[in-house]
N, C-alpha and C positions, 0 to 999 in steps of 0.2 A: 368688332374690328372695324380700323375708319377702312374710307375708300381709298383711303393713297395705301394703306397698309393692305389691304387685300390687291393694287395694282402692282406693288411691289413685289408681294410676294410669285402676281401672275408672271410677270419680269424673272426673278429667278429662276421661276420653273421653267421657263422658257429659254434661256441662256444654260441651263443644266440641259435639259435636252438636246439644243444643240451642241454643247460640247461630246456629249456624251457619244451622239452620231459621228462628230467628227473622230472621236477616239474610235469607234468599229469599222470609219472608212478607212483611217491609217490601220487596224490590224490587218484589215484587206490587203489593203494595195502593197503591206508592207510582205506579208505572203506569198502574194502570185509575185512578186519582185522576185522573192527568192525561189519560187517554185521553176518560174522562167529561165531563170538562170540556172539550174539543178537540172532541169529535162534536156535544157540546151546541153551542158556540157556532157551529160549521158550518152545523146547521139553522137557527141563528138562533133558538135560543130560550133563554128567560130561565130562570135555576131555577125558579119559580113554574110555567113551561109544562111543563117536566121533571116535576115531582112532581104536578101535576095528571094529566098521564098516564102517571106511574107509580104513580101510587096511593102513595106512600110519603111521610113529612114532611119538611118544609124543612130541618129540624134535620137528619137523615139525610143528605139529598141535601150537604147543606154539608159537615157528617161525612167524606164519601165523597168529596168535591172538594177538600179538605183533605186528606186520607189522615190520619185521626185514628180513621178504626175499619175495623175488620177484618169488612166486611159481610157482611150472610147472602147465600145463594146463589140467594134467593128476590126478594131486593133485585135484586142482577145480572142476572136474568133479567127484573125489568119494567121496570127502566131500558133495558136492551138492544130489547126490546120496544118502549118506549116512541118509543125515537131508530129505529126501523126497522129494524133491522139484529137477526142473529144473536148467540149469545154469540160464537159462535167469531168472527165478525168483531169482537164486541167487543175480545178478547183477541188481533189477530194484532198483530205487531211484538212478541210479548213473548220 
């Protein structure tokens, strides 16, 4: 095998890998989107009640109930906080 054929092929594997990651980030995010939004409505509260005690903005919280960003870790932890619950019980069923 030449060297452009064995670089090309290290190129592939490498754009397959990344795709592949990005596809189990979006099962993620696309998840806790929905999991956020299901705990929320459960307690019976409105976004507004959410981000009041989570400290974080509307714009976010929606962000996040949407699955349109990739949140920090710092987010997840005071929404989890917020709704009662643990992360890990935020995150089971995943």
């Amino acid at each position: 095998m030449s060297f452009l054929s064995k670089l090309f092929l290290s190129y592939l594997s490498n754009v397959s890998n990344k795709r592949s990651k990005y596809v189990n980030d979006m099962k993620v995010i696309d998840f806790l989107s929905k999991r956020i939004r299901e705990l929320r409505k459960e307690k019976n509260l409105t976004q507004e009640d959410l981000v009041d005690k989570a400290e974080i903005g509307i714009a976010q919280l929606k962000r996040i109930e949407n699955g349109t960003v990739n949140t920090s870790v710092s987010s997840v932890y005071r929404i989890a906080t917020a709704l009662n619950i643990t992360v890990t019980e935020l995150f089971e069923g995943i």
